[in-house]
C-alpha angles and dihedrals in degrees: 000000000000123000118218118263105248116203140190140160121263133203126187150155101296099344129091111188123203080219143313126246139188120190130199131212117174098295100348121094120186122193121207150174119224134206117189105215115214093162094244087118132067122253086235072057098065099035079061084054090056110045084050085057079051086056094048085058103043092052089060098275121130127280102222129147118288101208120203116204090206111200086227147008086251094055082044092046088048093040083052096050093050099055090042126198093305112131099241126217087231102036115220141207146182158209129194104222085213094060091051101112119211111278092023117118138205086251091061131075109296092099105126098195107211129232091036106166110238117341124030108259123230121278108273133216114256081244094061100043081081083076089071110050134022114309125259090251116148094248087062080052106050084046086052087050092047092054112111111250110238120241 
């Protein structure tokens, strides 16, 4: 049984989500960041956005998933090449809004994690993107709640 999808926005030091999630499957839970992606902003834009995500982390906050809504599969392709195959201190994953068919869902498999070695992976479920960052656990919340708001 899927949870709902709970919301919210999220400003931090450095960091100014588009909103923060966190998704439930039976007993998995995944955080995440979420940046909502119109194309009014560069690609070198949104490389900025992640490495502050990378700075969050770095000054104690949690590592969970920044996830970028991407308008189209050329944008997401461009967005990939630019962070290159590095692993990434806040992981990062994808979806191209144009490859979305009819009846799928953000919780399915259209997830495009970001730094794979070699070849692409396959597209991931939202659920199994947890495996990638911190868990959703109360103590990285509380860490999220003690961070300072930016002015």
């Amino acid at each position: 049984m899927r949870g709902p999808l709970r919301f919210g926005s999220v400003s931090m030091h450095r960091v100014r989500a588009d909103g923060h999630g966190i998704y439930q499957e039976g007993d998995l839970r995944v955080a995440f960041f979420l940046e909502l992606d119109r194309a009014t902003e560069s690609v070198p834009t949104l490389v900025k956005k992640v490495q502050r995500y990378e700075q969050l982390v770095t000054e104690g906050g949690p590592a969970w998933p920044v996830l970028f809504s991407l308008p189209d599969h050329t944008r997401e392709e461009h967005l990939h090449k630019a962070l290159g195959r590095q692993p990434r201190a806040a992981p990062v994953a994808t979806v191209a809004r144009d490859r979305l068919m009819d009846g799928t869902g953000v919780a399915d498999a259209v997830w495009l994690p970001t730094g794979a070695a070699g070849a692409p992976e396959p597209p991931r479920r939202l659920i199994d993107l947890g495996r990638l960052g911190d868990p959703a656990d109360d103590s990285a919340l509380l860490r999220l709640d003690r961070r300072p708001l930016a002015q």
